[in-house]
C-alpha atoms as an extended CHARMM CRD file, in Angstrom:
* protein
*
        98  EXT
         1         1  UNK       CA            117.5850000000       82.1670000000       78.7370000000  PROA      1               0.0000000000
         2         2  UNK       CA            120.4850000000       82.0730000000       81.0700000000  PROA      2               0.0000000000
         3         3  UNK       CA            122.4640000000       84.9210000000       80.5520000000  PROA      3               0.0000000000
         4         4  UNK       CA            126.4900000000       85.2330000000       82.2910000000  PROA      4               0.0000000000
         5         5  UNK       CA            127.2850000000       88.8470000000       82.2030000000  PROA      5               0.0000000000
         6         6  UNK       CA            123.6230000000       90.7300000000       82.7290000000  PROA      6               0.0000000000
         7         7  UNK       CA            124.0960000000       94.1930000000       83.0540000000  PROA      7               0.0000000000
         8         8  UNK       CA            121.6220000000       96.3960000000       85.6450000000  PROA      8               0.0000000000
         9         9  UNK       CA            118.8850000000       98.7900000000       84.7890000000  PROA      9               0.0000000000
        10        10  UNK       CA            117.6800000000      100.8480000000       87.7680000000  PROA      10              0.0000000000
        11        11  UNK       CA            114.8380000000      103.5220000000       88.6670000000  PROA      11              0.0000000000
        12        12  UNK       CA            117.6890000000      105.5320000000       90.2360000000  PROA      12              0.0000000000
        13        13  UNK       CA            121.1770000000      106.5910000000       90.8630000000  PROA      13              0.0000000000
        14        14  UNK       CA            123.8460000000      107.5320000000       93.3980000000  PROA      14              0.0000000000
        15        15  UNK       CA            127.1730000000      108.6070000000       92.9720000000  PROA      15              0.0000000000
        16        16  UNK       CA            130.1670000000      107.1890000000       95.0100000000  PROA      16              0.0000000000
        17        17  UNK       CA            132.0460000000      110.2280000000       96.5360000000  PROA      17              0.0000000000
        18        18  UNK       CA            135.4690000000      108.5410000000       96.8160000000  PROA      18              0.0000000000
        19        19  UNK       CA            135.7380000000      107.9020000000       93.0150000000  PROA      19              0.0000000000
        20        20  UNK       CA            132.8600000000      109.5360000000       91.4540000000  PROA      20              0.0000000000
        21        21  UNK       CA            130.9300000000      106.5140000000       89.5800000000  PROA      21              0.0000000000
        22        22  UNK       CA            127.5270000000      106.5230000000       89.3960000000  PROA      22              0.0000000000
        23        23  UNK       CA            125.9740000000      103.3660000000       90.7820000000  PROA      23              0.0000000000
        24        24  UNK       CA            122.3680000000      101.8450000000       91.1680000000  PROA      24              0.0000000000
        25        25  UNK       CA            120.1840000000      102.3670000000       93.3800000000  PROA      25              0.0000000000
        26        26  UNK       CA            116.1280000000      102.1380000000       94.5240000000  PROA      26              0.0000000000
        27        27  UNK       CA            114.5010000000       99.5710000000       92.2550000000  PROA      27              0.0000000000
        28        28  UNK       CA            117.1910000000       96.8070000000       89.8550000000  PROA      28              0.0000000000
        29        29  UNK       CA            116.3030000000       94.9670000000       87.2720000000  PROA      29              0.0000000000
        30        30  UNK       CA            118.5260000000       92.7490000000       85.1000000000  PROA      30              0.0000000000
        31        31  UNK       CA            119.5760000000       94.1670000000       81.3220000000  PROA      31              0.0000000000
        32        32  UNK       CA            121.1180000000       92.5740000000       78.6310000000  PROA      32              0.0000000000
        33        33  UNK       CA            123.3860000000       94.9260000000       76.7090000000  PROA      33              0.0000000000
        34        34  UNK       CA            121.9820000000       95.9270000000       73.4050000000  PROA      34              0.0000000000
        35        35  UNK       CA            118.3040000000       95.2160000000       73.9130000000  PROA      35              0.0000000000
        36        36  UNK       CA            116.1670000000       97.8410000000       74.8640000000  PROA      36              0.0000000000
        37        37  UNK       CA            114.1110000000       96.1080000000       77.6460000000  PROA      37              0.0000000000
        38        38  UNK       CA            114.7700000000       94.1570000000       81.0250000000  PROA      38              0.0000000000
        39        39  UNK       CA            114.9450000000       90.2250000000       81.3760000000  PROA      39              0.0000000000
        40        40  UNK       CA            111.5990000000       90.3060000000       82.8540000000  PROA      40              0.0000000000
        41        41  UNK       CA            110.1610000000       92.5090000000       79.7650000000  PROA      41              0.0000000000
        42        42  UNK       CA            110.0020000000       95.6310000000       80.9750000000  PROA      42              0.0000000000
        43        43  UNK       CA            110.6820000000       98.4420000000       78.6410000000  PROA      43              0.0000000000
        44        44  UNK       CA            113.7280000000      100.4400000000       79.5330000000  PROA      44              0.0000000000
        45        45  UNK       CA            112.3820000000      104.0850000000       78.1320000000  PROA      45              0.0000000000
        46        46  UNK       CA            108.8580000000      103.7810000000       79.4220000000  PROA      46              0.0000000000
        47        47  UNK       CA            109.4810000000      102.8260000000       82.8240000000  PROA      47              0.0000000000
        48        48  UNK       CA            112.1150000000      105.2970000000       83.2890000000  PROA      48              0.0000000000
        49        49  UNK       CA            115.3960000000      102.5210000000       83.8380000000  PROA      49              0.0000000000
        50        50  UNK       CA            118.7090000000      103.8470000000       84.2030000000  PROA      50              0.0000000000
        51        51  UNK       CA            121.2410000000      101.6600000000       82.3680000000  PROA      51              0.0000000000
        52        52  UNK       CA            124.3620000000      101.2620000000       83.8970000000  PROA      52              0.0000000000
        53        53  UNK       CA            126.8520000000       98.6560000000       81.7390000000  PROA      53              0.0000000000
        54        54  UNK       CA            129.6000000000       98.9200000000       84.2270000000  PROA      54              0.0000000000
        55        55  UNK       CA            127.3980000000       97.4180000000       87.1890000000  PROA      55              0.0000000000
        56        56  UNK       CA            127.3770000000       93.2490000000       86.9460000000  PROA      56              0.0000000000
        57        57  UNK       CA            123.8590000000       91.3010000000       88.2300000000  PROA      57              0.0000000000
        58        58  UNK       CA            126.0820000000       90.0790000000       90.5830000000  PROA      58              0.0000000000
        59        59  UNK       CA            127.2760000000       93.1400000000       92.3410000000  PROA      59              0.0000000000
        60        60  UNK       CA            123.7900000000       94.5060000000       93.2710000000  PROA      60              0.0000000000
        61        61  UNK       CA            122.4410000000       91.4210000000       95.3710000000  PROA      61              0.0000000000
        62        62  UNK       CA            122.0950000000       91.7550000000       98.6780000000  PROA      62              0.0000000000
        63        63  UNK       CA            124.3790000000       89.2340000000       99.0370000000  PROA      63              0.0000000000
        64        64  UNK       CA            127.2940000000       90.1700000000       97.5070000000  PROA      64              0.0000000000
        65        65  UNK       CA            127.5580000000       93.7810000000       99.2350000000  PROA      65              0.0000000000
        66        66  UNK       CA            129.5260000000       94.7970000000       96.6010000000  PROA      66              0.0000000000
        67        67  UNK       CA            127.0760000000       97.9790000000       95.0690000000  PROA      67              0.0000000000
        68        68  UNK       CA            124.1820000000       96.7930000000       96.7730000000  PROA      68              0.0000000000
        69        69  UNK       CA            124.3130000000      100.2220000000       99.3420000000  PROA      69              0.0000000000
        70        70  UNK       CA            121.4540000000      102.1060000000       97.5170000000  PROA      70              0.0000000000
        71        71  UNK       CA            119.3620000000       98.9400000000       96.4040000000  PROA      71              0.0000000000
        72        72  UNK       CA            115.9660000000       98.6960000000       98.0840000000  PROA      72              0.0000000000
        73        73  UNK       CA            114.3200000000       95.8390000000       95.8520000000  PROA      73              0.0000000000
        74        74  UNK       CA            115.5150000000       93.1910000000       93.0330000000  PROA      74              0.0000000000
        75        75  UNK       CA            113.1780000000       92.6910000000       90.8520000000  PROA      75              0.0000000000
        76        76  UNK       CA            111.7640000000       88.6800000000       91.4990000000  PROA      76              0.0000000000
        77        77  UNK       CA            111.1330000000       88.0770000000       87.6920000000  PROA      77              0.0000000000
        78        78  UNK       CA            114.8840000000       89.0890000000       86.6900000000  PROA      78              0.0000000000
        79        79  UNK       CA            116.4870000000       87.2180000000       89.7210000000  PROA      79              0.0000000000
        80        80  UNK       CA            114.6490000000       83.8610000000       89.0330000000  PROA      80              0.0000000000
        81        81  UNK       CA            115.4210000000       84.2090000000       84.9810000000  PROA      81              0.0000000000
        82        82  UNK       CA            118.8490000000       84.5800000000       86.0410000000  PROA      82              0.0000000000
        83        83  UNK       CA            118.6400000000       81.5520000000       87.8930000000  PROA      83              0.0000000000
        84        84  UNK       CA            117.8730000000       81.9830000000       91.6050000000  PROA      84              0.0000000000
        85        85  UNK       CA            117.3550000000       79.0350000000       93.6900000000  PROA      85              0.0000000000
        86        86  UNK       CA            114.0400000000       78.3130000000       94.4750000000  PROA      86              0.0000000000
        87        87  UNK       CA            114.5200000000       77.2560000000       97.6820000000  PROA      87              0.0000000000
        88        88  UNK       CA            115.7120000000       80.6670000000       98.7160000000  PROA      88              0.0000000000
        89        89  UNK       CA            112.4050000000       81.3820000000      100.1720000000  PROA      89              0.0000000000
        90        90  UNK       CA            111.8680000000       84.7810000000      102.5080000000  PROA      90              0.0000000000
        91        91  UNK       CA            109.7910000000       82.5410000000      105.2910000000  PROA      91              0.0000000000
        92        92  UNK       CA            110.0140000000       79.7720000000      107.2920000000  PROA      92              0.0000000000
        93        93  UNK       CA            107.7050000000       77.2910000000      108.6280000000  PROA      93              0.0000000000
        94        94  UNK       CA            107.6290000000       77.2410000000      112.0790000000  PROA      94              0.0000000000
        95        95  UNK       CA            104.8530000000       75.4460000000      113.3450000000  PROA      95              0.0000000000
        96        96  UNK       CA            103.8960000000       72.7390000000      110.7030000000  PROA      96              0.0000000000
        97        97  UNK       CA            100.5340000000       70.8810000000      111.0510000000  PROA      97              0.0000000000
        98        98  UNK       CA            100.4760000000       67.4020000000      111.5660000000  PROA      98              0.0000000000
């Protein structure tokens, strides 16, 4: 399920002095509005998420830099349902055997 506008669920929150919107931070995972869990099946009440329906998927990876300050980890199951490339990998090869 490939969903356009995911909105963020997050195990915390900071607040932007300069204009006073709360934003995501610590732990994201990827929300679909009017559902009650994550993309990747976690249960929004019993894992403690923060909703935030203002925030885009887009604008907490570390990529974008947009409200990715406070963000620490993005959640592998959500990124990949949301259609992450797999060859993004975090490692190279550097010595391959022959």
């Amino acid at each position: 399920m490939a969903l356009r506008n995911a909105a963020v669920a997050a195990a915390g929150q900071w607040t932007d002095p300069d204009d006073g919107i709360r934003y995501p931070s610590g732990e994201v995972h990827a929300w679909e509005r009017g559902r009650n869990e994550t993309v990747c099946g976690l249960s929004l009440s019993r894992s403690r998420l923060a909703r935030f329906p203002h925030v885009s998927w887009s604008d907490v990876q570390p990529e974008s830099g947009r409200h990715a300050e406070e963000v620490q980890a993005v959640c592998r199951r959500c990124r990949a349902a949301l259609g992450a490339r797999r060859d993004d990998r975090g490692w190279t090869r550097t010595n391959p055997r022959p």
